[in-house]
Biopython code that builds the backbone (N, CA, C, O; Angstrom):
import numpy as np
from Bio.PDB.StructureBuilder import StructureBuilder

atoms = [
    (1, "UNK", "N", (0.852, -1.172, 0.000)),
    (1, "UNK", "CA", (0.000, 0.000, 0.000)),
    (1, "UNK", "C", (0.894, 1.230, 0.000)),
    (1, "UNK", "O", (2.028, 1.292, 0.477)),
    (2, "UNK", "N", (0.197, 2.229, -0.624)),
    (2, "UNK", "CA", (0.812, 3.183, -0.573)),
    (2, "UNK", "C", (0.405, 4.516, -0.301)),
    (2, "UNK", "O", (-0.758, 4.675, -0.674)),
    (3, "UNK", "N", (0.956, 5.648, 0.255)),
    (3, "UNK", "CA", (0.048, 7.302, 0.683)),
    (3, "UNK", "C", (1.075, 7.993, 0.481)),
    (3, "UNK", "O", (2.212, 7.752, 0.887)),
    (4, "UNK", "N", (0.639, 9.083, -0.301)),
    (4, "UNK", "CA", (0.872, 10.401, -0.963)),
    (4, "UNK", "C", (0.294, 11.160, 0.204)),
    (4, "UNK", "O", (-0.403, 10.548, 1.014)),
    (5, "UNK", "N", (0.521, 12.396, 0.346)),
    (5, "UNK", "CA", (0.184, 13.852, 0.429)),
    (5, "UNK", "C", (0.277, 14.408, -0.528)),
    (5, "UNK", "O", (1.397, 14.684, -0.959)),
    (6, "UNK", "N", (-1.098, 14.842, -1.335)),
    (6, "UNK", "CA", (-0.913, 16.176, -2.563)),
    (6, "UNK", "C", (-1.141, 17.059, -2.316)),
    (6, "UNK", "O", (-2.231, 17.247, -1.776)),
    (7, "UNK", "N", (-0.337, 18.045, -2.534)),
    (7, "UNK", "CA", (-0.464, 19.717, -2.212)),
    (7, "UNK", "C", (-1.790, 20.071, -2.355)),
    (7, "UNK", "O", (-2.483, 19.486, -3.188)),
    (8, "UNK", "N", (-2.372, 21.205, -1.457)),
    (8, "UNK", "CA", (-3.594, 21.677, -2.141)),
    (8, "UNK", "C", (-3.280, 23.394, -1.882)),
    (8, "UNK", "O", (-2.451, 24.111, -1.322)),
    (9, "UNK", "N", (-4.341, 23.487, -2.565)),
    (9, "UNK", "CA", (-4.425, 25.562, -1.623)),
    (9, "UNK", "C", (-4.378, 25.939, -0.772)),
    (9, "UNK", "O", (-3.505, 26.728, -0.413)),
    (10, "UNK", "N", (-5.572, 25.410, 0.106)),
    (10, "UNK", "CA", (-6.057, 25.407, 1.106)),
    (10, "UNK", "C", (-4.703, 24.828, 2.046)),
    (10, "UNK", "O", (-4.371, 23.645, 1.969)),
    (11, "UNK", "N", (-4.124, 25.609, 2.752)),
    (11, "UNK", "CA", (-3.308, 24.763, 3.830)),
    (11, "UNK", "C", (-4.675, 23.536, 5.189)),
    (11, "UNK", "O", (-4.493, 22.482, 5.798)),
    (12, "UNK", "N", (-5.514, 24.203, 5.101)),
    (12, "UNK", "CA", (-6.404, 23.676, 5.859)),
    (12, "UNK", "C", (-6.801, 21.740, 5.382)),
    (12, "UNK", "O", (-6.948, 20.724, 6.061)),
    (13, "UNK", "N", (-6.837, 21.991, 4.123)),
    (13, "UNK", "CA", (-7.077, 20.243, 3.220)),
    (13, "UNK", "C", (-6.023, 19.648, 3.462)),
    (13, "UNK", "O", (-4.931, 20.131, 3.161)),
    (14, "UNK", "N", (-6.168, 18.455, 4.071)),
    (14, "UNK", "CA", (-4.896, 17.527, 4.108)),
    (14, "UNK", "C", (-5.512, 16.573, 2.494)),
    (14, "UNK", "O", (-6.592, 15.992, 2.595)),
    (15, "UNK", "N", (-4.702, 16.497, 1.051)),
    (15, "UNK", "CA", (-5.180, 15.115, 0.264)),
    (15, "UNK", "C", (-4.403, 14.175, 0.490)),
    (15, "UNK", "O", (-3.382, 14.473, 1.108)),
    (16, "UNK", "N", (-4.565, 12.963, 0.148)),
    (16, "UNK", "CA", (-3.638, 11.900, 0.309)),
    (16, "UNK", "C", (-4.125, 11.388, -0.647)),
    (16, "UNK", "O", (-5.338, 11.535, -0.798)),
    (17, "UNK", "N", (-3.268, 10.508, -1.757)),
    (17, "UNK", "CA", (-4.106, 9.372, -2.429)),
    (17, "UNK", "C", (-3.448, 8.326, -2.595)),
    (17, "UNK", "O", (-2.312, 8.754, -2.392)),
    (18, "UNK", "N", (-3.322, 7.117, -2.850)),
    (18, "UNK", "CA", (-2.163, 6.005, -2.767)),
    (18, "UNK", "C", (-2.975, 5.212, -3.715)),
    (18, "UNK", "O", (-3.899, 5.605, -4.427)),
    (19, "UNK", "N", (-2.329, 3.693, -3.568)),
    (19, "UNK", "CA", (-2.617, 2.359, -4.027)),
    (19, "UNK", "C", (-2.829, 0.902, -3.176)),
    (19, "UNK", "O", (-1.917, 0.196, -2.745)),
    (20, "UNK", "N", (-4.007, 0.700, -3.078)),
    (20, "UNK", "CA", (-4.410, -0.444, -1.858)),
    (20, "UNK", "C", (-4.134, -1.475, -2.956)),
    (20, "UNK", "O", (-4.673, -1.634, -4.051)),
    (21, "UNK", "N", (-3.088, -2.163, -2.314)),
    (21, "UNK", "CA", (-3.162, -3.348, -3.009)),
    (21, "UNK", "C", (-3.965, -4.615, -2.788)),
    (21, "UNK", "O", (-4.465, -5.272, -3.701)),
    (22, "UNK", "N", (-4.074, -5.001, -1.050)),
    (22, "UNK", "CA", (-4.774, -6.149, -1.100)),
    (22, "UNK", "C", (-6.513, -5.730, -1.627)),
    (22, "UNK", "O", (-7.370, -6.613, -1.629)),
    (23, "UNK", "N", (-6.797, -4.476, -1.995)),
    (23, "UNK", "CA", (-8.874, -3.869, -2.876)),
    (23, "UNK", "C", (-8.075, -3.803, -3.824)),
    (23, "UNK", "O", (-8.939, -4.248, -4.580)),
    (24, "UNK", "N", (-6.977, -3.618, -4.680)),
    (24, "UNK", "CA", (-6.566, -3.623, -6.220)),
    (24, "UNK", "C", (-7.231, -2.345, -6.830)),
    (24, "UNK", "O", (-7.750, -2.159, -7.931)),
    (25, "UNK", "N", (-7.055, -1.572, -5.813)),
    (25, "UNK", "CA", (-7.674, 0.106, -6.237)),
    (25, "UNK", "C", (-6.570, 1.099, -5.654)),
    (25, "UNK", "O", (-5.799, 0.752, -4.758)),
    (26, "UNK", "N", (-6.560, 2.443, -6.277)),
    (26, "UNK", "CA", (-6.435, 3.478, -6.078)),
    (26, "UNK", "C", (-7.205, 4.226, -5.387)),
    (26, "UNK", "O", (-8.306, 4.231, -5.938)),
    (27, "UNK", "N", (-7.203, 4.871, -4.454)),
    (27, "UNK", "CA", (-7.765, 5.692, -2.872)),
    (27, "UNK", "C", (-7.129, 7.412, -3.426)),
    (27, "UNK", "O", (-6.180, 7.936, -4.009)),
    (28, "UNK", "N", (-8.545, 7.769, -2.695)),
    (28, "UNK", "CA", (-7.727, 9.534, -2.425)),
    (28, "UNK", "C", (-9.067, 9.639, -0.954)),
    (28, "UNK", "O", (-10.064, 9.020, -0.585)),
    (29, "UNK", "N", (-8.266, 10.818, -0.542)),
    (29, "UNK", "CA", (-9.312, 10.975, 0.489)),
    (29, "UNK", "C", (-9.160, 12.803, 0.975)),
    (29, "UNK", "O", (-8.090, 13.136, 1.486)),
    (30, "UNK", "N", (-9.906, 13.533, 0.842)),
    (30, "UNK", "CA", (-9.814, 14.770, 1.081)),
    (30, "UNK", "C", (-10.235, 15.432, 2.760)),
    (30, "UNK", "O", (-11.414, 15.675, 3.013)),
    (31, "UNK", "N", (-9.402, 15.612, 3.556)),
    (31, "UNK", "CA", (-9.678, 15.937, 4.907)),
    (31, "UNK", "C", (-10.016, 17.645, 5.500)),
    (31, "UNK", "O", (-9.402, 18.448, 4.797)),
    (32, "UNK", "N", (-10.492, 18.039, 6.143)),
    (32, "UNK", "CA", (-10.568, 19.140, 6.594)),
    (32, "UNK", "C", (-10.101, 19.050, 7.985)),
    (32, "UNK", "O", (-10.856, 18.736, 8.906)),
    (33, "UNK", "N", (-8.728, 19.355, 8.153)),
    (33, "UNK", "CA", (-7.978, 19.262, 9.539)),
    (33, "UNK", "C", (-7.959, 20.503, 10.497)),
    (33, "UNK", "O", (-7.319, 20.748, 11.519)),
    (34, "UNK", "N", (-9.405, 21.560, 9.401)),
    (34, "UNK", "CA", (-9.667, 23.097, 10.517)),
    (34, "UNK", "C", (-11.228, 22.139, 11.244)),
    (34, "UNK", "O", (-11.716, 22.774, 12.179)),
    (35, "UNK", "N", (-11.792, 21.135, 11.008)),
    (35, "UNK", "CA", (-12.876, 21.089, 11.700)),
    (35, "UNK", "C", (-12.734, 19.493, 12.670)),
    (35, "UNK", "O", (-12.577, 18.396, 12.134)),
    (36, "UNK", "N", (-12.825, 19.699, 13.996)),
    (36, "UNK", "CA", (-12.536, 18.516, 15.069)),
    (36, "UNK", "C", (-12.436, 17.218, 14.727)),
    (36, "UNK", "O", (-13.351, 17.114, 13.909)),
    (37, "UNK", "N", (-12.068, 16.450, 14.788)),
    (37, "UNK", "CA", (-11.868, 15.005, 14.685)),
    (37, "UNK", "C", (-13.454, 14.467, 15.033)),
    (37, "UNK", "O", (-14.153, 13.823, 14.251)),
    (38, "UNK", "N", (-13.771, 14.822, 16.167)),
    (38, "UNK", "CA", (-15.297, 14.013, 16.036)),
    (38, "UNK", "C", (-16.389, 14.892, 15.727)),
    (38, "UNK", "O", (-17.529, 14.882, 16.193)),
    (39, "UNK", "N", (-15.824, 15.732, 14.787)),
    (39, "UNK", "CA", (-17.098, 15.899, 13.688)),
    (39, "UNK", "C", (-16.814, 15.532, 12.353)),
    (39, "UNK", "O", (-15.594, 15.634, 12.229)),
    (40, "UNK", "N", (-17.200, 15.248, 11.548)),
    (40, "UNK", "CA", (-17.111, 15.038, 9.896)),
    (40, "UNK", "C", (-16.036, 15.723, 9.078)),
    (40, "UNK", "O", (-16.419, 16.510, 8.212)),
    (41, "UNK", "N", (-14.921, 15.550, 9.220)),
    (41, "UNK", "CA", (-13.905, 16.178, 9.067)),
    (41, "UNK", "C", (-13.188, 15.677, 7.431)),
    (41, "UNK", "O", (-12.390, 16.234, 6.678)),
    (42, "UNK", "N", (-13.846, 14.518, 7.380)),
    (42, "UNK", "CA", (-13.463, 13.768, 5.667)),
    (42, "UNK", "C", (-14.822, 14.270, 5.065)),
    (42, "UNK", "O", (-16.025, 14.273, 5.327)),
    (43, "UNK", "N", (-13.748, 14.782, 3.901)),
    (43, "UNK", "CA", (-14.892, 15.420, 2.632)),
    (43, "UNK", "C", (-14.966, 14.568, 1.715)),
    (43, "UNK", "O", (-15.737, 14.982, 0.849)),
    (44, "UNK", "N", (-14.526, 13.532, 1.459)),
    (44, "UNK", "CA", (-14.257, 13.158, 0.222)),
    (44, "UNK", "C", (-13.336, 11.588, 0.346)),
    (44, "UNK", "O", (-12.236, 11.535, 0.896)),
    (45, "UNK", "N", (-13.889, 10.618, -0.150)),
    (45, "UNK", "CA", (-13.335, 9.465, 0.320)),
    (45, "UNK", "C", (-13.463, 8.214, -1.256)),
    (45, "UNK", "O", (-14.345, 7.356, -1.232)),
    (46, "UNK", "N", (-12.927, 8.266, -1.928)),
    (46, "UNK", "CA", (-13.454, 7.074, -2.585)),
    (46, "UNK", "C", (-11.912, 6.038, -2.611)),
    (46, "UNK", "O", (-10.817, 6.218, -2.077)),
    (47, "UNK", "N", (-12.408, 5.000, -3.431)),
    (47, "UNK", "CA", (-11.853, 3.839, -3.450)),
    (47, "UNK", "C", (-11.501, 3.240, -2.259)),
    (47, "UNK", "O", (-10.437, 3.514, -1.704)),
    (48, "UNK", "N", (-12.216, 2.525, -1.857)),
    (48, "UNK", "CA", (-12.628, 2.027, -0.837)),
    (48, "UNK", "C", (-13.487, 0.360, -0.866)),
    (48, "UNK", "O", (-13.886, -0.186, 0.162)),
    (49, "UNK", "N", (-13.611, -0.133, -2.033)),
    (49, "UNK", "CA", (-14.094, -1.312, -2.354)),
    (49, "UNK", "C", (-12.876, -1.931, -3.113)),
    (49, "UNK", "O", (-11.816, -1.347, -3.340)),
    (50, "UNK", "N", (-13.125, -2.908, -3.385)),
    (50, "UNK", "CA", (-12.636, -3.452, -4.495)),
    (50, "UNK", "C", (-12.047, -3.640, -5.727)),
    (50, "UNK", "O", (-12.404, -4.725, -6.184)),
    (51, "UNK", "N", (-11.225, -2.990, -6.528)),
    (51, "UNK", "CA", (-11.087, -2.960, -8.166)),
    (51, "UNK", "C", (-11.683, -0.974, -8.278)),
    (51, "UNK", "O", (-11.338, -0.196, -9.167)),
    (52, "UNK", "N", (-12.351, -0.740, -7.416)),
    (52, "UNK", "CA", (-12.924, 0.817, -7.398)),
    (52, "UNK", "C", (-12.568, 1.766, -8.337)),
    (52, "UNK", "O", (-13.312, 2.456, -9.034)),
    (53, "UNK", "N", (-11.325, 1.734, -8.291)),
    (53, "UNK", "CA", (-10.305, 3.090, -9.119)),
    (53, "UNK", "C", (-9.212, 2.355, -9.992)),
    (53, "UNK", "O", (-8.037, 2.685, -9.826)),
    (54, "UNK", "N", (-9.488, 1.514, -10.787)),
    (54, "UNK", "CA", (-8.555, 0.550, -11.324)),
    (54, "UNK", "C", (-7.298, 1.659, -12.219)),
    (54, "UNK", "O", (-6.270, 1.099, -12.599)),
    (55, "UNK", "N", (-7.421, 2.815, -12.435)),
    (55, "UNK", "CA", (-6.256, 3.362, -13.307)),
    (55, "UNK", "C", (-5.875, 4.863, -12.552)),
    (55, "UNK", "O", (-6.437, 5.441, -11.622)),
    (56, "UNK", "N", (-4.625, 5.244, -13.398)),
    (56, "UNK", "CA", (-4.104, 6.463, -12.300)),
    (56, "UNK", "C", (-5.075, 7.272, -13.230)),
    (56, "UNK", "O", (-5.851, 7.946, -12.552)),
    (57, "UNK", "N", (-5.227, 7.381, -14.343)),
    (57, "UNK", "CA", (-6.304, 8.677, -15.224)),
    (57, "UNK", "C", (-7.680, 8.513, -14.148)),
    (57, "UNK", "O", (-8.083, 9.521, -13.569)),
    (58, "UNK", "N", (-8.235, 7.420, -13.970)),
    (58, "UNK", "CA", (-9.526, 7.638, -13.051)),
    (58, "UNK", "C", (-9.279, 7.474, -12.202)),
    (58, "UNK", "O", (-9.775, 6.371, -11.973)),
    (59, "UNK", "N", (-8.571, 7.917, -11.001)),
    (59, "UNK", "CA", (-8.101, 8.665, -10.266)),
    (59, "UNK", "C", (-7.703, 10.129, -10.256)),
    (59, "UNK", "O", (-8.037, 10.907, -9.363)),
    (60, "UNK", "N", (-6.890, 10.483, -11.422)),
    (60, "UNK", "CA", (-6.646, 11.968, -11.353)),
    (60, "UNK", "C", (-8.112, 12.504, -11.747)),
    (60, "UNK", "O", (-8.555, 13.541, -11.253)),
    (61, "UNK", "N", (-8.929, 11.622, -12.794)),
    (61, "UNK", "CA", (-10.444, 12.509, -13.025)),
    (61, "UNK", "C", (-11.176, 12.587, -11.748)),
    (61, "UNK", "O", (-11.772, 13.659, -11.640)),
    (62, "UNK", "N", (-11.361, 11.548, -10.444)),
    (62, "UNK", "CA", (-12.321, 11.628, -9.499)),
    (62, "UNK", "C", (-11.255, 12.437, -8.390)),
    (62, "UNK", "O", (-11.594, 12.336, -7.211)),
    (63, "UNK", "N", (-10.264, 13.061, -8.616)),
    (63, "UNK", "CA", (-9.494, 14.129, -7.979)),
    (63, "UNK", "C", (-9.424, 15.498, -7.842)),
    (63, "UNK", "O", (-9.084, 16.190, -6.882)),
    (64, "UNK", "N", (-10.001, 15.935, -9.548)),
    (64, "UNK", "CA", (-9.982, 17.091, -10.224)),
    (64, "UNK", "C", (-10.636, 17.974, -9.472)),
    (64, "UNK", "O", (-10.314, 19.162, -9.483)),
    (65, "UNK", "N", (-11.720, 17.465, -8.662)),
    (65, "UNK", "CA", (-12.516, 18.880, -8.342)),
    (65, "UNK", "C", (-11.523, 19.320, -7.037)),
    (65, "UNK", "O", (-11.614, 20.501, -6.703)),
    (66, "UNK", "N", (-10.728, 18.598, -6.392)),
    (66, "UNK", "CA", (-9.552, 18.843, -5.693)),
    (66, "UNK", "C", (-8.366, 19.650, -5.824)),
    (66, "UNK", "O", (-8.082, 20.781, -5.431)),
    (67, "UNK", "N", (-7.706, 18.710, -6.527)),
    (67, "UNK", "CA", (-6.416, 18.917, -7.397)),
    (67, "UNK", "C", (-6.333, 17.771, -8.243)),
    (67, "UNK", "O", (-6.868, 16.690, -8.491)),
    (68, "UNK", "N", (-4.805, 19.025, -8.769)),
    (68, "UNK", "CA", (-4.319, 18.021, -10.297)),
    (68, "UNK", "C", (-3.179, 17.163, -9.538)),
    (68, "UNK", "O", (-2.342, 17.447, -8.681)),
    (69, "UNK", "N", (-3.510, 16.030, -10.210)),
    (69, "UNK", "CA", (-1.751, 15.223, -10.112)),
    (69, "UNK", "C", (-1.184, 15.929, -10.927)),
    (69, "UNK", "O", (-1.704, 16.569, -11.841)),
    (70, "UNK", "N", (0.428, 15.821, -10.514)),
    (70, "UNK", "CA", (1.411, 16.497, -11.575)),
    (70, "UNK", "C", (1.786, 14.945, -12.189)),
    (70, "UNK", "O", (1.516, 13.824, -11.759)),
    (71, "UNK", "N", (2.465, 15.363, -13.280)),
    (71, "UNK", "CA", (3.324, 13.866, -13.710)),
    (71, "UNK", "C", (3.955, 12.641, -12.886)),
    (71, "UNK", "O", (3.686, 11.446, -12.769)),
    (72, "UNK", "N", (4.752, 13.362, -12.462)),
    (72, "UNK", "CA", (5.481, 12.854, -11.140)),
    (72, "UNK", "C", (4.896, 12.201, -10.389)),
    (72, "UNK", "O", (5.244, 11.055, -10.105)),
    (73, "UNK", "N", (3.746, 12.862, -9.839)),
    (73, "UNK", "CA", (2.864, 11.660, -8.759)),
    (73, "UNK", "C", (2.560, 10.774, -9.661)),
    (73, "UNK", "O", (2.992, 9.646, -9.427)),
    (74, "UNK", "N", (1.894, 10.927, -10.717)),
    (74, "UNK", "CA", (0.996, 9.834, -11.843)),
    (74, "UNK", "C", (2.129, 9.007, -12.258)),
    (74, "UNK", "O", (1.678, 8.114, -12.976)),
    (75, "UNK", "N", (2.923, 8.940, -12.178)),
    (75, "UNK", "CA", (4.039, 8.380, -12.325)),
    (75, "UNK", "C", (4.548, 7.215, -11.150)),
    (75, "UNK", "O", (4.645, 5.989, -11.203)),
    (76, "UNK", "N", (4.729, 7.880, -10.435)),
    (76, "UNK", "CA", (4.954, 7.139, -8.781)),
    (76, "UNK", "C", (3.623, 6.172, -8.261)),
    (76, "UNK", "O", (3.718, 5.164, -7.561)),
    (77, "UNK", "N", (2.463, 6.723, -8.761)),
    (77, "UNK", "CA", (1.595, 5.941, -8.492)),
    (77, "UNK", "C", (1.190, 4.905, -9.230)),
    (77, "UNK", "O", (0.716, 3.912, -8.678)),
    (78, "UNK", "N", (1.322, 4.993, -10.625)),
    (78, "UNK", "CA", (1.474, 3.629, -11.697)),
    (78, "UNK", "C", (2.911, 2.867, -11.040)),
    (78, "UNK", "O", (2.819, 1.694, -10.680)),
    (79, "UNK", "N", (3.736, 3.326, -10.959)),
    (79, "UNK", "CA", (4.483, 2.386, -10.264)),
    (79, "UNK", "C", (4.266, 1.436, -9.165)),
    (79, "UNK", "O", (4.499, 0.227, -9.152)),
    (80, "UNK", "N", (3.674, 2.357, -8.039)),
    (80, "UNK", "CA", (2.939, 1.357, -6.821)),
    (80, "UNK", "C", (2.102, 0.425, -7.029)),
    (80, "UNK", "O", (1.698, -0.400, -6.210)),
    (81, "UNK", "N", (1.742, 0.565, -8.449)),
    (81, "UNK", "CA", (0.548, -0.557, -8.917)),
    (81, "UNK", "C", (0.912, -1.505, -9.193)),
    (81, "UNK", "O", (0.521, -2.637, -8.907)),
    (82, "UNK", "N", (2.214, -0.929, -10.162)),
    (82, "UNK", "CA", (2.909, -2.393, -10.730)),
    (82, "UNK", "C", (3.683, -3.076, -10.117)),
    (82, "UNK", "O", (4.050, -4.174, -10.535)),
    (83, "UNK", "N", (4.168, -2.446, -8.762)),
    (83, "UNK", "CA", (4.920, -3.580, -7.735)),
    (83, "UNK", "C", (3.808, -3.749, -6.553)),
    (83, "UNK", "O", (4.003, -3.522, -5.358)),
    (84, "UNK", "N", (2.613, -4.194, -7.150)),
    (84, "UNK", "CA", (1.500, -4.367, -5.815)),
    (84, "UNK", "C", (2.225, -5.958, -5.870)),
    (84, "UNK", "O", (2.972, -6.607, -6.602)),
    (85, "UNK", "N", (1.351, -6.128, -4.377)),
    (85, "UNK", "CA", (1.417, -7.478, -3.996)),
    (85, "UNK", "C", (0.343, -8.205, -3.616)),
    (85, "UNK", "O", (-0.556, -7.680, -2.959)),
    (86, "UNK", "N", (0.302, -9.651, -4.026)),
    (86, "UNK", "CA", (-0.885, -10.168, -3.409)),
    (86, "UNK", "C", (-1.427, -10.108, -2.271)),
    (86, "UNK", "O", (-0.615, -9.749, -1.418)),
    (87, "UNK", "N", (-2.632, -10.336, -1.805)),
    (87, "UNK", "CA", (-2.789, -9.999, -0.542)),
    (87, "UNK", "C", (-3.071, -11.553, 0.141)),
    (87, "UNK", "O", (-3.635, -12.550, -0.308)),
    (88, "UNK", "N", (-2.414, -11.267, 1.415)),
    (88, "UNK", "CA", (-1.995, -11.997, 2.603)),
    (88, "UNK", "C", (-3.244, -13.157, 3.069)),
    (88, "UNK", "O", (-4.397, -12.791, 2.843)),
    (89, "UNK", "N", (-3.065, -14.412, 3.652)),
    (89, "UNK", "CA", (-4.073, -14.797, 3.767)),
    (89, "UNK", "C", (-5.083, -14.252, 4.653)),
    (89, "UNK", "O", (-6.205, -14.548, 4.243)),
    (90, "UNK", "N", (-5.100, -13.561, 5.722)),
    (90, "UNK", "CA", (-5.363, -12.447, 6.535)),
    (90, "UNK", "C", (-6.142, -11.920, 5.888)),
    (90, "UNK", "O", (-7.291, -12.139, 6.270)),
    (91, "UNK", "N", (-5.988, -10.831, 4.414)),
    (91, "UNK", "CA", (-6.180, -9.802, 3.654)),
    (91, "UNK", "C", (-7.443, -10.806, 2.887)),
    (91, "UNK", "O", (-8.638, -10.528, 2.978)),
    (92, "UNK", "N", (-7.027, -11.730, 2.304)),
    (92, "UNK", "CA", (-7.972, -12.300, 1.441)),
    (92, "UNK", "C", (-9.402, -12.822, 2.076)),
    (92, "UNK", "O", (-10.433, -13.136, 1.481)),
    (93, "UNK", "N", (-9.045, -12.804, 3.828)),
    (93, "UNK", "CA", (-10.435, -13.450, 4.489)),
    (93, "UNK", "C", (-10.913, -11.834, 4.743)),
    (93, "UNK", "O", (-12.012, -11.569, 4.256)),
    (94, "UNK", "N", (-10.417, -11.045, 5.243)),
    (94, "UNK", "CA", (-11.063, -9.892, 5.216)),
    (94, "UNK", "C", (-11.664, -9.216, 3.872)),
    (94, "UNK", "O", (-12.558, -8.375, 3.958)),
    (95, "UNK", "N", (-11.004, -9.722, 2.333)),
    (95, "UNK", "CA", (-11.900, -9.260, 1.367)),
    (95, "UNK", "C", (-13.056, -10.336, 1.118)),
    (95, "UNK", "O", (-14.066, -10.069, 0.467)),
    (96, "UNK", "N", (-12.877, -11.218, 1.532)),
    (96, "UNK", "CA", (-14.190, -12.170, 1.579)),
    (96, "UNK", "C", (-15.668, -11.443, 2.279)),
    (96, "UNK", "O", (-16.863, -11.434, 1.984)),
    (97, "UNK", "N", (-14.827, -10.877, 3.336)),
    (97, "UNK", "CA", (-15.789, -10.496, 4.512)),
    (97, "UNK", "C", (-16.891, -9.099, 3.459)),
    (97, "UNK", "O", (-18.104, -9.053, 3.254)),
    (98, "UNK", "N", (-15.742, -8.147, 3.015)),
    (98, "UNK", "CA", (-16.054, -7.042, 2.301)),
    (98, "UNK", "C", (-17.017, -7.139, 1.175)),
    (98, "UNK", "O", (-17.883, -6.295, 0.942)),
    (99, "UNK", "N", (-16.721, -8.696, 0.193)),
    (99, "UNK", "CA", (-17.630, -8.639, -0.916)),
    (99, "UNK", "C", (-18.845, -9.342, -0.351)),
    (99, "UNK", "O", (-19.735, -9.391, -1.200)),
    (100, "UNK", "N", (-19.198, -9.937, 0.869)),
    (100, "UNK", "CA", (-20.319, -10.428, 1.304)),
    (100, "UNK", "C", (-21.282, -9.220, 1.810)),
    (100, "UNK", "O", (-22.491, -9.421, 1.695)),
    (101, "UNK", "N", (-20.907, -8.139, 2.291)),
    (101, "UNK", "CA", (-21.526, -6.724, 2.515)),
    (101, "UNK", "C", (-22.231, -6.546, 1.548)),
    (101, "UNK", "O", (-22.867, -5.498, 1.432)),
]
sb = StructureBuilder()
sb.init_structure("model")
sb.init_model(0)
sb.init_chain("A")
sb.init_seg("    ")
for serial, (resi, resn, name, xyz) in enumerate(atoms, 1):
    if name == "N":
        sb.init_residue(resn, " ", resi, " ")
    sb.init_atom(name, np.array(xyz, "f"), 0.0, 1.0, " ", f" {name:<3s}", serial, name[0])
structure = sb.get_structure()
C-alpha cells in the first residue's frame, strides 16, 4: 500500500491518495484538519471497495474537483501498482468479509 500527500491551496485540506493493493484500487481521500476530529472532518473518500479506481487517469479525473496530479505523482503511483502485492491470507479473508456486505 501506498500514501501520498498532494499539495492543495487550502493549507487547511490535508489530500492523500495512494494504491491499496490487497482492494486492487487506487484511494484519495480529502480531509478538513480546521474542523474537530469528532465531527465530519473527511470530505471526500473514494476507493474504498474493491477494483474501485482501477487506473491512475480515473483517479486523477475523481481528484480534479480537488487537485491536479502532476506527472510525477501519476508516475509514482502507476508504479505502486505495478509492484502491488498479493494480498496476505489475513487480507484475502477480510476481502471475503467485504464482498459479502
Amino acid at each position: 500500500m501506498s500514501r501520498y500527500r498532494i499539495p492543495h491551496p487550502n493549507p487547511a485540506y490535508e489530500v492523500i491518495a495512494g494504491w491499496d493493493s490487497p482492494l486492487n484500487t487506487f484511494f484519495c481521500q480529502v480531509i478538513d484538519e480546521s474542523v474537530p476530529l469528532d465531527e465530519d472532518h473527511v470530505l471526500y473518500w473514494r476507493g474504498t471497495t474493491p477494483g474501485a479506481i482501477p487506473t491512475v487517469d480515473a483517479l486523477a479525473e475523481i481528484m480534479s474537483g480537488y487537485v491536479t496530479l502532476t506527472y510525477a505523482e501519476k508516475v509514482r503511483l502507476r508504479q505502486d501498482q505495478l509492484q502491488r502485492t498479493e494480498p496476505t491470507p489475513f487480507q484475502q479473508k477480510m476481502l471475503a468479509l467485504i464482498e459479502r456486505t
